[in-house]
LOLUMTOR-507877 format. One line per field, with one value per residue (C-alpha): residue number from 0; residue in one letter; x, y, z. Coordinates in pm, whole numbers, always signed. Example, Ala and Ser with C-alpha at 12.3 -4.5 7.8 and 13.67 -1.06 7.14 Angstrom:
k = c(0	1) $
r = c(A	S) $
x = c(+1230	+1367) $
y = c(-450	-106) $
z = c(+780	+714) $
***
This chain:
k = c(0	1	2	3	4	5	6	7	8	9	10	11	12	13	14	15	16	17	18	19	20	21	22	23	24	25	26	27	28	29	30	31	32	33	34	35	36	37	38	39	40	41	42	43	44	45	46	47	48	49	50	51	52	53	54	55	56	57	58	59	60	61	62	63	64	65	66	67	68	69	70	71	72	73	74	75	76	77	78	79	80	81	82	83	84	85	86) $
r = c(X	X	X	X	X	X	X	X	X	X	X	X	X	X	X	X	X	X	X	X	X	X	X	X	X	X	X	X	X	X	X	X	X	X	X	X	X	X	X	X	X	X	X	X	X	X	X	X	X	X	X	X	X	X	X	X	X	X	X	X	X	X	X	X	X	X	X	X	X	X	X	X	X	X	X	X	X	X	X	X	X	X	X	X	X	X	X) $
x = c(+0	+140	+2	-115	-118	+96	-241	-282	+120	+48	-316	-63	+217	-96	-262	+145	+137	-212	-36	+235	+63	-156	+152	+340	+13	-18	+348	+297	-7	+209	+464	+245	+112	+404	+692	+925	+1231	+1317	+984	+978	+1312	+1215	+896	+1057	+1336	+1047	+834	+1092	+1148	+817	+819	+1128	+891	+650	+879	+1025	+641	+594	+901	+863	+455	+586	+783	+485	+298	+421	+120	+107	+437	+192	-105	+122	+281	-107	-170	+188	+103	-262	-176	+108	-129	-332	-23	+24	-338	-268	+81) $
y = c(+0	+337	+630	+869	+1174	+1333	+1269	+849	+899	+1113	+890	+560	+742	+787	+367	+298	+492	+305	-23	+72	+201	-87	-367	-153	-251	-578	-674	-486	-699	-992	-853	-793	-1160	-1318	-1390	-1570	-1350	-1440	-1343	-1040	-972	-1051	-868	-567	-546	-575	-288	-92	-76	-36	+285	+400	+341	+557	+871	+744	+747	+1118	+1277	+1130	+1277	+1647	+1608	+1575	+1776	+2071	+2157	+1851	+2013	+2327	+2063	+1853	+2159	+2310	+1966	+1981	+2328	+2245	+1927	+2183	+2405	+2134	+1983	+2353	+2336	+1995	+2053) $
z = c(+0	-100	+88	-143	+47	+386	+564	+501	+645	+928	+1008	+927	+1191	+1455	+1429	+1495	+1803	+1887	+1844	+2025	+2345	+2323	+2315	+2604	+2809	+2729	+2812	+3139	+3255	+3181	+3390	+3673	+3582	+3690	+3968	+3737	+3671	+3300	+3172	+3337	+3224	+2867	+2911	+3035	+2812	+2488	+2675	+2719	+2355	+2272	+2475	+2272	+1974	+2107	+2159	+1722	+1627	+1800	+1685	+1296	+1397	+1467	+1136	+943	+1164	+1307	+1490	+1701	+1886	+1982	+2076	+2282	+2416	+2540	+2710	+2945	+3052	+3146	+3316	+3492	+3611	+3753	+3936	+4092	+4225	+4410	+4601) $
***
């Protein structure tokens, strides 16, 4: 499948970030699953990469859509704000 315009990319870019939110939280219920040490290692280690995914996914997201930096950038200062009205 070629994407035909920079919007199937960007909408492509955002399912990848679905997919890899939604693996980070499966691997982490199997973590919390489970006592024995290799799995969790394993699972860890494969989570942990998926997370690094996550922050590819966003940053190749900004690239083809600058705006998302200024949307992402309006939900840290709100969620700041919030944190100020709870310490």
């Amino acid at each position: 499948m070629k994407f035909e315009n920079k919007q199937q990319l960007i909408a492509a870019i955002r399912k990848d970030i679905i997919g890899e939110l939604e693996a980070i939280i499966q691997y982490t219920a199997h973590l919390n699953a489970t006592d024995e040490p290799l799995a969790k290692a394993v699972w860890t280690q494969i989570r942990d990469e998926e997370r690094v995914h996550v922050g590819e996914l966003l940053t190749l997201l900004t690239y083809y859509e600058p705006s998302e930096i200024e949307t992402l950038a309006a939900g840290e200062k709100e969620v700041k704000e919030i944190m100020e009205t709870i310490r």
